[in-house]
Structure formats: structure tokens, C-alpha cells
C-alpha positions in Angstrom: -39.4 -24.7 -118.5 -38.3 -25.6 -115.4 -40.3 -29.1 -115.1 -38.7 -30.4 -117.7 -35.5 -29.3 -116.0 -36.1 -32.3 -113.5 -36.4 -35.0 -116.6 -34.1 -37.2 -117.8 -33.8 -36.5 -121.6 -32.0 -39.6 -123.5 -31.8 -40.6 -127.5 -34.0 -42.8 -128.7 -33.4 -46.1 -128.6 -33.4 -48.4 -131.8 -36.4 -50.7 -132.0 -35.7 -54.3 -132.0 -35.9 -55.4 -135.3 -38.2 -58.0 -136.8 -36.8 -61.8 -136.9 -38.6 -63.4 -139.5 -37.6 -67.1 -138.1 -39.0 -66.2 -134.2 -42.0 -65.1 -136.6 -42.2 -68.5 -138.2 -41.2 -71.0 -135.0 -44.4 -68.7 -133.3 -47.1 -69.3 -135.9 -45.8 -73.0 -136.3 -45.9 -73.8 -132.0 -49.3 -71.8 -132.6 -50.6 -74.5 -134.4 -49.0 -77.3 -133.2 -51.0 -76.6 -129.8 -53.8 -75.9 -131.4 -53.0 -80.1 -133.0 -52.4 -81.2 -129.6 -55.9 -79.8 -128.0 -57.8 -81.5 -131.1 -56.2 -84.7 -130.6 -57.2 -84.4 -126.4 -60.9 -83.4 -127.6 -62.4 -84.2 -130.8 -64.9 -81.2 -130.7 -62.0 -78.5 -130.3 -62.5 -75.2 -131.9 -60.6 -72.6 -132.6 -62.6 -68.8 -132.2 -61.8 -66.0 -133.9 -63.3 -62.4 -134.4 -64.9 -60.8 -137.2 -66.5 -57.7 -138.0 -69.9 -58.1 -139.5 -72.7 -56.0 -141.0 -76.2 -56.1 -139.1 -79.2 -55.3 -140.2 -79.6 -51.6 -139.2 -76.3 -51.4 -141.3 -73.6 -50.7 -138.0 -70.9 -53.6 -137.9 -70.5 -55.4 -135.3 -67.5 -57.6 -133.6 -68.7 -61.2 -133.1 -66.6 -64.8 -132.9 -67.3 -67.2 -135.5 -65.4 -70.6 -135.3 -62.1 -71.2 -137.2 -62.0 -74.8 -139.1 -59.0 -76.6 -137.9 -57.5 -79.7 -140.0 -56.3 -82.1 -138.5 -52.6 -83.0 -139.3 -52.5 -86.9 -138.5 -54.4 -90.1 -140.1 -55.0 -93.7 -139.4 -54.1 -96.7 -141.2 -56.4 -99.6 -141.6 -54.1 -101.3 -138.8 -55.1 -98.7 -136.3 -51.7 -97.0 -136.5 -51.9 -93.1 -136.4 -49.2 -90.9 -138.8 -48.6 -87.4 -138.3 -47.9 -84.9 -141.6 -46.8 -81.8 -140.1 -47.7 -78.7 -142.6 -46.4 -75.0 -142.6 -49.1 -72.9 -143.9 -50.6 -75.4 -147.2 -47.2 -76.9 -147.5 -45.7 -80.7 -146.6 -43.0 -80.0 -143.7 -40.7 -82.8 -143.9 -37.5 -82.7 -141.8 -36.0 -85.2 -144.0 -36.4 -85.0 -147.8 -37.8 -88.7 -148.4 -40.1 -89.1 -145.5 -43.3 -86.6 -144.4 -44.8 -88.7 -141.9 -43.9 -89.6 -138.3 -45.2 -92.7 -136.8 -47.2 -92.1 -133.5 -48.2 -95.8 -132.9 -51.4 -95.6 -130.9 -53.5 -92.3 -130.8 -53.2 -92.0 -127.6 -49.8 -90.9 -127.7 -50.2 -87.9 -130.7 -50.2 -84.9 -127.6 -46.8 -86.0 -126.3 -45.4 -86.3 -130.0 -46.5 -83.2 -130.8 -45.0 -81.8 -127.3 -41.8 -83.2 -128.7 -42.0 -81.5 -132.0 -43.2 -78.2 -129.8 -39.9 -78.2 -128.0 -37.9 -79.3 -131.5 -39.1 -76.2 -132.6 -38.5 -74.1 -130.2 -34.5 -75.4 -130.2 -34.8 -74.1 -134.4 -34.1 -77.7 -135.4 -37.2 -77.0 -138.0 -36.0 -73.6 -139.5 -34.1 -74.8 -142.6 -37.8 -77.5 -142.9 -39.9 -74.0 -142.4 -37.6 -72.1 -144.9 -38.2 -74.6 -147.4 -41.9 -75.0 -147.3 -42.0 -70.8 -147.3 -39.3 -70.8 -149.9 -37.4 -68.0 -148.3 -33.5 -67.9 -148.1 -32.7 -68.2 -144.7 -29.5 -66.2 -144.9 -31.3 -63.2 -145.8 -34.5 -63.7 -144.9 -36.2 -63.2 -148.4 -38.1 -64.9 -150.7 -36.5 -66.6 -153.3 -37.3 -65.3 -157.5 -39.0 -68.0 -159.4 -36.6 -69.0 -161.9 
């Protein structure tokens, strides 16, 4: 007994609790980046790991690639839009418009830098909340009516 005389017994601490909207801005940035590499380089891919059978029946970790979408589209005037999504949903900041205007291609990393750092400052939460129909006061989904 006497080593654990020379420890420093304490309570336990709580565990920081879960924030649903940190959860939300982190898979949204998540993706956004992953937008911003695909509009750098065309042939961008997104790996992820699996767990498949083989033949001699053990399972085995191997990456496959992820299919990622891309959010923007061109106009026959050369013009390039943005739609930013949450999940399968239409995020619009603004209820009567869901595109931003980028102007030339060339310019869709910096907007979605922009959008990164909008994010980040929660000025897409109530946008996210929407799209995930969750009430952002308390954090729940929302009953169908």
C-alpha cells in the first residue's frame, strides 16, 4: 500500500460533452476541402478502407476509392456556379438563391476557402440546421408533423 501512498488520487473529471454543431461545421469543412482539391485536379480521389472477404475466407483491410460529386456547374457562357450541399440536401444561406457565382473556374479554390473560413466563424449553422432539420436550440431532430 505504500506506493499508492506517493499518488495523487483526484475525482474524475466530466467528459466534455458532444457539440452537435462543431460535429456539423467538421464534416461540412471536410468536404469542402475535399471540393477545393477536385477543382485543383480533375482526377482527385478520395480513399477509404474497407474490410473485404478473400478467397481463403479471412477478411482483409484494403482502400477502395470514394466517388466524390462535384458541387459546381458551368453555363453555356463559361461561367462556373457553386451549389453547396449538406449531406443530399440544397444548403442555401439565403432562402431564394442556392447558387454562388464563381465567375471563371479558376477561381472555385479561393471561394470555397472563403466559404471554409465562413464556416468555421458558424455563419452556416442555422443553413446546416435546416438542411439536417434539427432544432438548433436543443440540438434534436424535429417530429414530422
Amino acid at each position: 500500500m505504500s506506493a499508492l501512498k506517493a499518488l495523487n488520487f483526484v475525482a474524475v473529471p466530466k467528459q466534455v460533452g458532444y457539440d452537435p454543431v462543431q460535429a456539423r461545421r467538421a464534416k461540412l469543412i471536410t468536404q469542402l476541402e475535399q471540393q477545393r482539391e477536385l477543382a485543383k485536379d480533375e482526377s482527385f480521389v478520395v480513399k477509404r478502407q474497407k474490410w473485404v472477404k478473400q478467397e481463403d475466407g479471412s477478411k482483409a483491410l484494403v482502400e477502395r476509392p470514394k466517388r466524390v460529386k462535384r458541387w459546381w456547374r458551368m453555363d453555356a457562357s463559361g461561367n462556373c456556379f457553386l451549389i453547396l450541399r449538406y449531406g443530399n440536401k440544397l444548403l442555401s444561406p439565403t432562402p431564394d438563391k442556392g447558387a454562388i457565382a464563381v465567375g471563371d473556374k479558376s477561381k472555385l479554390p479561393e471561394v470555397v476557402d472563403t466559404i471554409i473560413a465562413a464556416v468555421r466563424g458558424g455563419e452556416l449553422d442555422a443553413a446546416m440546421a435546416a438542411a439536417k432539420a434539427i432544432d438548433p436550440a436543443r440540438g434534436v431532430k424535429k417530429k414530422a408533423a
